[in-house]
N, C-alpha and C positions, 0 to 999 in steps of 0.2 A: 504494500500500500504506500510507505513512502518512496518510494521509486515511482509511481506512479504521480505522486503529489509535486515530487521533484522536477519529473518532465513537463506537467501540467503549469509549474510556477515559472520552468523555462521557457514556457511557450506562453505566457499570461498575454503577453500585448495580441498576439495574433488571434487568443482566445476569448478577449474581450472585445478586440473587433467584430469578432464574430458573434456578439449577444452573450456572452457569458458573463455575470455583475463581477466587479472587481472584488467583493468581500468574500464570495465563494472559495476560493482557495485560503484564506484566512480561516475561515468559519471550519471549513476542511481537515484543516493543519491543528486548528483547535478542538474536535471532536477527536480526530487518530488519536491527541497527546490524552484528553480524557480518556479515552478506549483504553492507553497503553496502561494508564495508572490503576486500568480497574484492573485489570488483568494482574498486573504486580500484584494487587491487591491481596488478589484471588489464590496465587499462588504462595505470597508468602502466608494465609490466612490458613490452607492445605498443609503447607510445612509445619507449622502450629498445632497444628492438628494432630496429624502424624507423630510428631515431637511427645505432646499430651496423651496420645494414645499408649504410647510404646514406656513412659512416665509410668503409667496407671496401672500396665501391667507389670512395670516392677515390683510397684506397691501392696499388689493386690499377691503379687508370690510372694513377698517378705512376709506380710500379715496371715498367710495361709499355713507358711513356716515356724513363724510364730505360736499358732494356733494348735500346731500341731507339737509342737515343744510344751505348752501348756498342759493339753489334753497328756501327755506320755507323765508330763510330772504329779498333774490328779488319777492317775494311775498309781502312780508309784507310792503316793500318798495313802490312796485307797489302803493297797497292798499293804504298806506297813504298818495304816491303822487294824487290818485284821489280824496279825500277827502279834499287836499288842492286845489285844483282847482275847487270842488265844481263843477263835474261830473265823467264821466266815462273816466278811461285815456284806450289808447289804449295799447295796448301790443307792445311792443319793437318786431321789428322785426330782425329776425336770418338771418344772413348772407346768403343768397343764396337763402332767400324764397320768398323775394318779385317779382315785374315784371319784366321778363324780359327787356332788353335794347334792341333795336335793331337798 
């Protein structure tokens, strides 16, 4: 497109002789440079993205690792608390699993 604008600005006088307004290649030149900016935009906006993406999944594997360091250590705790009480301890129960109330 700028090759095109460029030949178009080299040729202005023969092309305004011919009916074309003089601001046309101005107005032109000024829409391409809007065009190019959005596109910049666009792509550094995608790069952003990408970046945040690839971010997220680090984060989301640390706290899963995490998670799992956790859960091995209320194991182990479990474990030991049955061992001091000298049988089988029960599992802690989660929030919502036991019997219902009615």
């Amino acid at each position: 497109m700028r090759g095109l604008l460029k030949k178009a600005t080299e040729q202005k006088d023969l092309l305004v002789g011919r009916g074309m307004s003089e601001q046309l290649l101005d107005d032109l030149n000024a829409a391409l440079v809007q065009f190019e900016q959005t596109l910049e935009a666009t792509r550094a906006a995608l790069h952003d993205h990408v970046g945040a993406s690839s971010d997220m999944k680090e984060v989301v594997a640390e706290m899963v690792q995490q998670v799992r360091l956790l859960d091995g250590a209320g194991a182990l705790s479990v474990r030991r608390q049955c061992r001091a009480d000298g049988g089988v301890a029960q599992r802690p129960q989660r929030a919502g699993s036991g019997p219902v109330a009615r």
